[in-house]
N, C-alpha and C positions, 0 to 999 in steps of 0.2 A: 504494500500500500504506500502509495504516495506523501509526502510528508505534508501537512497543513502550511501552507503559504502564510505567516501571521506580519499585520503595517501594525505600525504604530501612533496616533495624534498623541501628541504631550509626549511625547519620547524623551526629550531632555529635562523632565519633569522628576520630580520626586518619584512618582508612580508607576509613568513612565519607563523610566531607567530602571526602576525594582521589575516590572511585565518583561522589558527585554532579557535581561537577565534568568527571571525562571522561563520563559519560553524558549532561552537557549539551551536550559538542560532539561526539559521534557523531554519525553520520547516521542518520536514521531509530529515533531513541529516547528520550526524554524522562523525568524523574523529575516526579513527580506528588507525593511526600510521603514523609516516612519519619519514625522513630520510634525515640526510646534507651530503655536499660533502665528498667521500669517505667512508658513510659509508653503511652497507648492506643494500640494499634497499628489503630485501624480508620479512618483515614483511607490506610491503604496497600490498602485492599479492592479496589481496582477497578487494581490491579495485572495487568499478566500475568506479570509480573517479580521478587521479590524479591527483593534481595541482602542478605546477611545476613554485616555481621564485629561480632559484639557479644563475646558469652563463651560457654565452655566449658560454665558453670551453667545458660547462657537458651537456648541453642541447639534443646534438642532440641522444649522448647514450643515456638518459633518455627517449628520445620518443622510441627507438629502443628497449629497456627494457620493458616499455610498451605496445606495440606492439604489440610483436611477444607473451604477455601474454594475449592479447586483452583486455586492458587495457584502460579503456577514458581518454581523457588528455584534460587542462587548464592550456595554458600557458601563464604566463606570461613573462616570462625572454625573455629579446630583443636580436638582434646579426644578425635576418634570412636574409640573401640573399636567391634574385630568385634559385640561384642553393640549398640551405640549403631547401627553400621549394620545388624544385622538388624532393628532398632526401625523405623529407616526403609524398609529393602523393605518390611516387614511391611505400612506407612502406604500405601506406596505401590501396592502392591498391589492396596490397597482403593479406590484411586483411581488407574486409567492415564491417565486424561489429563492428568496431572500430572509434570512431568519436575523433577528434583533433580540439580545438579551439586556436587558437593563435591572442591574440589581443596586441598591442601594447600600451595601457590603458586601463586599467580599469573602469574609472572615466568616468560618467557619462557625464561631463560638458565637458570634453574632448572630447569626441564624437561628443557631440554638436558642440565642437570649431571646429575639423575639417570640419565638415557639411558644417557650416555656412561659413568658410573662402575657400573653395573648391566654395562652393554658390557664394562667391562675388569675384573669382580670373576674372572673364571673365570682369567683370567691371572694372577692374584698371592696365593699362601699367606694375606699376611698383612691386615686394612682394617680401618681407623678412621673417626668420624666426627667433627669439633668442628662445632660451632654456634654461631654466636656472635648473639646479639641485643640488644636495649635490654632495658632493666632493668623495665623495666614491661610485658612479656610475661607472658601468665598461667601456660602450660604450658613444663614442660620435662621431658622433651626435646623440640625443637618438632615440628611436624606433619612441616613437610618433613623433618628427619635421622630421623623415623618410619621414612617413607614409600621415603627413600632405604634404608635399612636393609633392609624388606623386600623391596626389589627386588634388593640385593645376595645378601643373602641366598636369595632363588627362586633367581638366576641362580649360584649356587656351587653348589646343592643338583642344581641342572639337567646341572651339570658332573662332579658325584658329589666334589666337594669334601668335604675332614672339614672339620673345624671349626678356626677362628684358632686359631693357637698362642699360646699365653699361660700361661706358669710362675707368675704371680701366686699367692701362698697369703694373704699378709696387704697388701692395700689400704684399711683406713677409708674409703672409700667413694671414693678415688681417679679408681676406672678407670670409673667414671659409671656410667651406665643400660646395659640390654643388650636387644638387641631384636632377636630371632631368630637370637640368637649375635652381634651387632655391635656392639660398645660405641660411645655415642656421649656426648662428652664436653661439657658444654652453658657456656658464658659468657656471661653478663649483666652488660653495664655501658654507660654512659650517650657519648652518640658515637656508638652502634651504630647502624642499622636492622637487618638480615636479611642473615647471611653464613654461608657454611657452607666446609669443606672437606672432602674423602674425600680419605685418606688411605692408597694402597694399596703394597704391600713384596712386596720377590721378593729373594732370593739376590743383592748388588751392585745393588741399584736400587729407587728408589721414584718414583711417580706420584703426584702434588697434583694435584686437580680441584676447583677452586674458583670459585665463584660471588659478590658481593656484589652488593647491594641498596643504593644511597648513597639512596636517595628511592623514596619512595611510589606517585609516580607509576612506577615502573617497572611495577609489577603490574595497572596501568589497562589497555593494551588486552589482558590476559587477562581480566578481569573482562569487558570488553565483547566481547570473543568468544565468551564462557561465555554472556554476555544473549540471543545473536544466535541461540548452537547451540540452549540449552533449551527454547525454544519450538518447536522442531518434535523434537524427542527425549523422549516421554515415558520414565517410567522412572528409574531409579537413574544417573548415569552417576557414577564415581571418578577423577579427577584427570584430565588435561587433554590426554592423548597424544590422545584420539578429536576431540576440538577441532581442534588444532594440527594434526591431521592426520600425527602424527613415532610 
């Protein structure tokens, strides 16, 4: 079998340069070339693969680049709203034999954390989320305490839960972001990589479900799972349970 063709966006990146790296020692996979903001992106043409952590601004050219070249994509770079992913069925649509994976982490353990804490939101009145990352993250609140949000949130909605209790009348902007009822409170400072906690409360008891990120490399063999599934999944697929298999 042929080895997977894999481009690169954001190749001189932080992310970037960690995906070249583990797709150089995978088996049966190779990078061929890749390309940062601004610059020509057609030496990544003869891709079956590409991975994409650039920005929130360049992202959505980059799938439409891809595309319309029938191009497979692995994205990581965060920013999607519902209407950013109707953009992409839309694209995709028009081209099936094109497959698109957009997960929100990488990380293995991540996954897991969302699972489990979407698992235990039906048991506890009350949930929080912090995030904490490096300071040089574009979006906040980030993809994953998004992503973890709205999975809590399905899963309270599923249980006929009302909504967190929270007496708050005046917070100056306090109690952070709120994302389908779930406030998630976000930290940026230097030291960081990617750590999150859910924070969940009952009558006498609370639950911490937390995850860190100490290095980059953590999120590598998701990335190269994501290379390995999309090439035979055309299509939309969203975040990485159908991967993982969990």
């Amino acid at each position: 079998m042929s080895e997977i063709q894999v481009g690169v966006f954001g190749v001189s990146g932080r992310m970037g340069s960690e995906v070249v790296h583990a797709v150089g020692r995978a088996e049966g996979m190779t990078v061929i070339g890749g390309s940062d903001l601004g610059e020509p992106r057609e030496q990544v043409e003869r891709a079956q693969v590409v991975v994409d952590f650039t920005h929130p601004d360049a992202v959505m050219d980059n799938i439409a680049w891809c595309v319309e070249r029938d191009i497979n994509m692995v994205i990581g770079t965060t920013g999607f709203t519902p209407e950013r992913l109707d953009q992409v069925r839309a694209l995709v649509a028009e081209h099936p034999k094109v497959g698109i994976l957009i997960a929100s982490n990488f990380s293995i353990g991540a996954v897991l954390m969302m699972q489990f804490a979407a698992k235990a939101a039906p048991f506890y009145p009350s949930v929080e989320i912090i995030e904490l990352h490096h300071p040089n993250k574009a979006d906040a609140p980030s993809g994953t305490s998004a992503t973890t949000a709205r999975k809590i949130a399905a899963a309270r909605a599923e249980a006929d839960m009302g909504p967190v209790p929270d007496a708050t009348v005046h917070d100056d902007g306090a109690r952070g972001a709120v994302v389908d009822g779930i406030h998630i409170h976000g930290v940026r400072l230097q030291g960081l990589v990617a750590h999150q906690e859910v924070l969940l409360g009952s009558t006498g008891e609370t639950l911490t479900i937390r995850h860190d990120s100490y290095d980059r490399v953590s999120f590598m063999p998701g990335v190269v799972a994501g290379v390995r599934y999309i090439v035979g999944h055309p299509g939309l697929t969203l975040e990485m349970e159908q991967v993982l298999g969990v």
